[in-house]
PASEPA-972162 format. One record per atom (N, C-alpha, C, CB): residue in three letters; x, y, z. Coordinates in steps of 0.02 Angstrom, whole numbers, plus 50000, padded with zeros to 5 digits. Glycine has a CB too. Layout:
N
ALAXYZ;...
This chain:
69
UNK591616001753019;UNK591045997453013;UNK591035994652942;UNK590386001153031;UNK590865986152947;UNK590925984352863;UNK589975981352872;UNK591785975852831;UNK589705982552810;UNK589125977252812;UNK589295974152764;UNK588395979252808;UNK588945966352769;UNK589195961952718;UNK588495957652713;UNK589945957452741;UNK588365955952646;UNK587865952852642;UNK587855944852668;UNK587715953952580;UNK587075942052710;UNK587215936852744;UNK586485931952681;UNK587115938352849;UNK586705925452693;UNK586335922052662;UNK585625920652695;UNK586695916852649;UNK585005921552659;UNK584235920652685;UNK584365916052748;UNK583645916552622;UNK583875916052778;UNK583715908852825;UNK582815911852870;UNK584655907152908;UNK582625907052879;UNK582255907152914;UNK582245906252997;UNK582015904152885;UNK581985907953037;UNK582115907753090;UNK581255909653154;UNK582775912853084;UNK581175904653203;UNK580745905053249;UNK580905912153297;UNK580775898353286;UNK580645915153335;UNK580695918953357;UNK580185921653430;UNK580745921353306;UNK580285922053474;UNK579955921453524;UNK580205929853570;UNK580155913453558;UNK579515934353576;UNK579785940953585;UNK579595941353672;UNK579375947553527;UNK580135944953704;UNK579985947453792;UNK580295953653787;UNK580385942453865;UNK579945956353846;UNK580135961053868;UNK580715960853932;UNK579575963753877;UNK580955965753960;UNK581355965954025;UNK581945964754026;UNK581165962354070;UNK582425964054101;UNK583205960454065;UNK583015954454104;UNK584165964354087;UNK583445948854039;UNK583605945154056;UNK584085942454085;UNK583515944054034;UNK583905938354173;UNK584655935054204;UNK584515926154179;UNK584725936354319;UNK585305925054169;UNK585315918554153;UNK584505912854163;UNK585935916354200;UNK584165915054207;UNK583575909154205;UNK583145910054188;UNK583355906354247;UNK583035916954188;UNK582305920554136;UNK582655916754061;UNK582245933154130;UNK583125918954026;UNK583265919153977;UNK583345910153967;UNK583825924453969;UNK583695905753995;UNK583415900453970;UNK582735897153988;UNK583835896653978;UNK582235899754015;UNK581465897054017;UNK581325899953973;UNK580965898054071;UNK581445905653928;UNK581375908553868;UNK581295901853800;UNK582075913753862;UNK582025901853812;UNK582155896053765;UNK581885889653769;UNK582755894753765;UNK581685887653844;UNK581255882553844;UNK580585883153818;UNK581215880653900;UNK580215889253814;UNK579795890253804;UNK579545890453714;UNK579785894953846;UNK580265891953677;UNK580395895553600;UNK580195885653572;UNK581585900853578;UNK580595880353609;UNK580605873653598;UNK580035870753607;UNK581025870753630;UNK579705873153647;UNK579155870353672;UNK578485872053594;UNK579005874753762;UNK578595879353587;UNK577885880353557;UNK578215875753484;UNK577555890553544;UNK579125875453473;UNK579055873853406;UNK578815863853409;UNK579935876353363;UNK578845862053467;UNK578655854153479;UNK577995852453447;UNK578595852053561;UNK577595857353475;UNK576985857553445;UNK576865858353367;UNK576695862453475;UNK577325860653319;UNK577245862953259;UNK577625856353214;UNK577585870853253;UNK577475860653147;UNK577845856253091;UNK578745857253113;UNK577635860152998;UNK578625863753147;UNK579545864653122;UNK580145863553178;UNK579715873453094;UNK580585863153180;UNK581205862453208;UNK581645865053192;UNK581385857853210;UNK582055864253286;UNK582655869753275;UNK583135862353257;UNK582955876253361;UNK583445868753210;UNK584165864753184;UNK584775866453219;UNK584375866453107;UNK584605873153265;UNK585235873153315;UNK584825874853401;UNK585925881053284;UNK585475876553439;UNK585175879853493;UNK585085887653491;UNK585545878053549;UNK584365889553501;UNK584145895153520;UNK584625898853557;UNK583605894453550;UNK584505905553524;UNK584985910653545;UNK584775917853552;UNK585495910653501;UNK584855923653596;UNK584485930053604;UNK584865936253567;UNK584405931453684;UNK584195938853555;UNK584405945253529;UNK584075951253576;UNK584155945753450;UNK584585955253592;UNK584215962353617;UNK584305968253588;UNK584385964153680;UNK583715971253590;UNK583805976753518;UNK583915984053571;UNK582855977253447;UNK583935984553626;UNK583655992553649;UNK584545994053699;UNK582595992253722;UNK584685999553715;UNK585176001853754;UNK585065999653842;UNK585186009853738;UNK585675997753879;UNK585555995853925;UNK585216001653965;UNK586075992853947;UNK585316006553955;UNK584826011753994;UNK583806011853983;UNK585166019853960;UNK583806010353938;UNK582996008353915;UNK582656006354013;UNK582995998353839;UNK582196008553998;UNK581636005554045;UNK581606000054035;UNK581006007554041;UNK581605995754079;UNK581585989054080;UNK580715985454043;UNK581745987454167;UNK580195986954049;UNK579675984254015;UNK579555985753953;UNK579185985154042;UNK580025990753945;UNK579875995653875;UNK580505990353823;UNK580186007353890;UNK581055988853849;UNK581585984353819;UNK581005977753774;UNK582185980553897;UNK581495978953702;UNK581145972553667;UNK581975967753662;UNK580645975253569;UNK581805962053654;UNK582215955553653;UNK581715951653626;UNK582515952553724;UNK581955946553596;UNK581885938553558;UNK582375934453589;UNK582055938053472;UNK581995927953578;UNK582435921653594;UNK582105917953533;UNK582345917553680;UNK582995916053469;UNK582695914153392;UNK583165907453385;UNK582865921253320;UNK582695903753353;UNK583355899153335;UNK583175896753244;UNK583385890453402;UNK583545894753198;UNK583495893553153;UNK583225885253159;UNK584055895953122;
């Protein structure tokens, strides 16, 4: 294992629970675009997921984001 330092950035972030199959997870992202439409800010790329918990986790108990810079 190497860690390597990454440069700051900011980033939107939109948190669910459960697993995601391909169409949960992009209404996710439609959803991450949507609240940022409303705001000052914008994505500079396409939104992308993170899941933080082991595939064994309970499914409601699982945390995930859908973030885009």
């Amino acid at each position: 294992m190497k860690i390597v330092q990454m440069p700051e950035e900011t980033i939107a972030a939109l948190t669910f629970a459960g697993r995601g199959n391909e169409a949960a997870l992009a209404e996710k992202k439609r959803a991450l675009l949507a609240a940022l439409a409303d705001s000052l800010w914008r994505a500079a790329e396409e939104p992308y997921t993170l899941f933080y918990d082991p595939p064994f986790t309970i499914s409601f108990l699982r945390r995930n984001e859908v973030a885009g810079a």
